[in-house]
C-alpha positions as CSV (number, residue, x, y, z in Angstrom):
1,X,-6.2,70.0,-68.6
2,X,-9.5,68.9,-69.3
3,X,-11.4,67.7,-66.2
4,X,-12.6,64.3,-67.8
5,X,-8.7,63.7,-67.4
6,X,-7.8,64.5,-64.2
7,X,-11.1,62.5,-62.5
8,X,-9.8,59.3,-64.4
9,X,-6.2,60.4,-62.8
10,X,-8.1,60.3,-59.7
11,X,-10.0,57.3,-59.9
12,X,-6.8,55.6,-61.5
13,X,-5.1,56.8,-58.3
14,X,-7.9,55.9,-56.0
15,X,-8.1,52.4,-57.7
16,X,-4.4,51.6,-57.2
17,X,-4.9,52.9,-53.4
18,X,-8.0,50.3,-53.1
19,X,-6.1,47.4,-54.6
20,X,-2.6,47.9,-52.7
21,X,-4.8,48.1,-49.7
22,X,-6.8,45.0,-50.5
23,X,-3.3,43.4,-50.9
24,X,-2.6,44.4,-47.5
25,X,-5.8,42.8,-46.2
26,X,-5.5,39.6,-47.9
27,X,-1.8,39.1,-46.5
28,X,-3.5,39.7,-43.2
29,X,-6.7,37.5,-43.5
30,X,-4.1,34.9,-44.4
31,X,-2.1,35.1,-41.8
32,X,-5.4,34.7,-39.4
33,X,-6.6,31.8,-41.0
34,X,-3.2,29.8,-40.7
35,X,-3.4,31.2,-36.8
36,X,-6.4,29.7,-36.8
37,X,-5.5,26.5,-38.1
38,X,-2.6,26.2,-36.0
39,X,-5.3,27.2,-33.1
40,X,-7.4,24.7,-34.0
41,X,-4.4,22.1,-34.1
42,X,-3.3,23.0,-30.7
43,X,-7.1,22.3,-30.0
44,X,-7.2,19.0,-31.0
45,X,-4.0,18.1,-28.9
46,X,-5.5,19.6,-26.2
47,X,-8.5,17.9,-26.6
48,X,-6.3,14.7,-27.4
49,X,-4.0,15.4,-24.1
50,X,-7.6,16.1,-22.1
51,X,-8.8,12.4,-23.6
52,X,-5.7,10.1,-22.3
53,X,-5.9,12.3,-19.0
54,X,-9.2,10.8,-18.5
55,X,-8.5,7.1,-19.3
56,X,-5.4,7.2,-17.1
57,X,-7.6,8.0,-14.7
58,X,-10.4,5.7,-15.2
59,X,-6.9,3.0,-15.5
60,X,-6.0,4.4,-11.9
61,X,-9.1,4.2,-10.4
62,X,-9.3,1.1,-11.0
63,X,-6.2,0.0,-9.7
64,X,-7.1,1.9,-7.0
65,X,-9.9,-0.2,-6.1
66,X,-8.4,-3.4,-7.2
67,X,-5.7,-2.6,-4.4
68,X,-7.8,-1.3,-2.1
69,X,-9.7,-4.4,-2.4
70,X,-6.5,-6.5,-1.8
71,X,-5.5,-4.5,0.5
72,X,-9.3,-5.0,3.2
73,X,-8.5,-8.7,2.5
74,X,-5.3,-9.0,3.6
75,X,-6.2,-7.0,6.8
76,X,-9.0,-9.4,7.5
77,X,-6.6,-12.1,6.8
78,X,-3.9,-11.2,9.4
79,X,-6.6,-10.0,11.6
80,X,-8.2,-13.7,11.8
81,X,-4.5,-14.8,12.3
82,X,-3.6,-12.3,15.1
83,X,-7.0,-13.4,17.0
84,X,-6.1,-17.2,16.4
85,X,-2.5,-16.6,17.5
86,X,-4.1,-14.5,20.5
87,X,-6.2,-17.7,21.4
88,X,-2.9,-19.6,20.8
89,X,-0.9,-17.9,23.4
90,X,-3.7,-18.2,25.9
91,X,-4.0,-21.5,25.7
92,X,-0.1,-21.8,25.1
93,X,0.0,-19.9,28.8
94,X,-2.4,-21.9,30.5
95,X,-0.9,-25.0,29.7
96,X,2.8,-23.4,31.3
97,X,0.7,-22.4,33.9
98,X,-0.7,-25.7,34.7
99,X,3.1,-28.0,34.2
100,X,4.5,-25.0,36.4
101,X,2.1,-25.8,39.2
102,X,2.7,-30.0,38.4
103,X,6.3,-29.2,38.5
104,X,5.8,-27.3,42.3
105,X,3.7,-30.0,43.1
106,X,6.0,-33.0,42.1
107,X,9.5,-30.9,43.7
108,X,7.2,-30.4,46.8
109,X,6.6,-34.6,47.1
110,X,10.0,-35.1,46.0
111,X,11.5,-33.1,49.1
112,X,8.8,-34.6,51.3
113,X,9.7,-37.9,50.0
114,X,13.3,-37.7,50.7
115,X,13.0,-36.3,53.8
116,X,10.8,-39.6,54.5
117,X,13.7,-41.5,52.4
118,X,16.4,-39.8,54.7
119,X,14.5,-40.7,58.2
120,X,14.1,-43.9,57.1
121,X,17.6,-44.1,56.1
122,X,18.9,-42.5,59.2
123,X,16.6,-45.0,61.4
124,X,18.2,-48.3,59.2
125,X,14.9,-49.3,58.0
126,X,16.1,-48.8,54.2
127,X,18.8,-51.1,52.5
128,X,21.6,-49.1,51.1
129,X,21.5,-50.3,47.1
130,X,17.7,-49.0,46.9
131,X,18.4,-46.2,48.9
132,X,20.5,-44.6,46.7
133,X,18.8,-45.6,43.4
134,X,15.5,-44.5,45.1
135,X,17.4,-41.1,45.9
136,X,19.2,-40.7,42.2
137,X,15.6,-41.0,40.8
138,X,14.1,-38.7,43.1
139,X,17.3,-35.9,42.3
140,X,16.7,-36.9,38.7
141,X,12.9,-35.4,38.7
142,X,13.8,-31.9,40.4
């Protein structure tokens, strides 16, 4: 066998070795680009997902504060109210206090003035009609 032929054998041999393993290579170049472009996808949803996150949270914040707002102005409100009522009940107190004392006071002449009434009564110097409308009156107050 002449060596011219078996060199072209090996180089023929060689040559299908280099092409099945570029074969090989670009299967596997193109199954890491398409990883890559499903990478990339998942990227942009991320990035997408990442986006609305933020707004949400701008939307929240801002409810937050719009509530929180509300929220110091109703306090203040009630508080105004609870100090008004507080006034209120003071006042509302005082004023029992006072017709509470008018009330002792007026039972206190009452009695004293049917005691009066019942001296005079039991001395004759009262008339019997007036005595006992004068008395009903009196009974009526207490």
């Amino acid at each position: 066998m002449p060596i011219d032929l078996v060199l072209d054998s090996l180089v023929a041999v060689l040559l299908v070795v280099t092409a099945s393993y570029c074969f090989i290579l670009d299967r596997r170049l193109k199954e890491l680009r398409s990883g890559q472009d499903g990478m990339k996808e998942i990227i942009r949803a991320l990035n997408q997902a990442t986006e609305q996150a933020q707004s949400a949270i701008a939307h929240l914040k801002i409810s937050g504060d719009a509530a929180g707002h509300d929220l110091r102005e109703t306090v203040s409100k009630a508080r105004a109210l609870a100090d008004e009522l507080s006034l209120m009940l003071e006042s509302g107190n005082n004023i029992a206090d006072r017709l509470e004392g008018s009330a002792s006071q007026a039972m206190i002449q009452n009695n004293h003035a049917l005691r009066k009434l019942k001296q005079a009564t039991s001395q004759g110097d009262v008339e019997t009609g007036a005595e006992e409308g004068l008395i009903k009156t009196l009974r009526q107050t207490r």
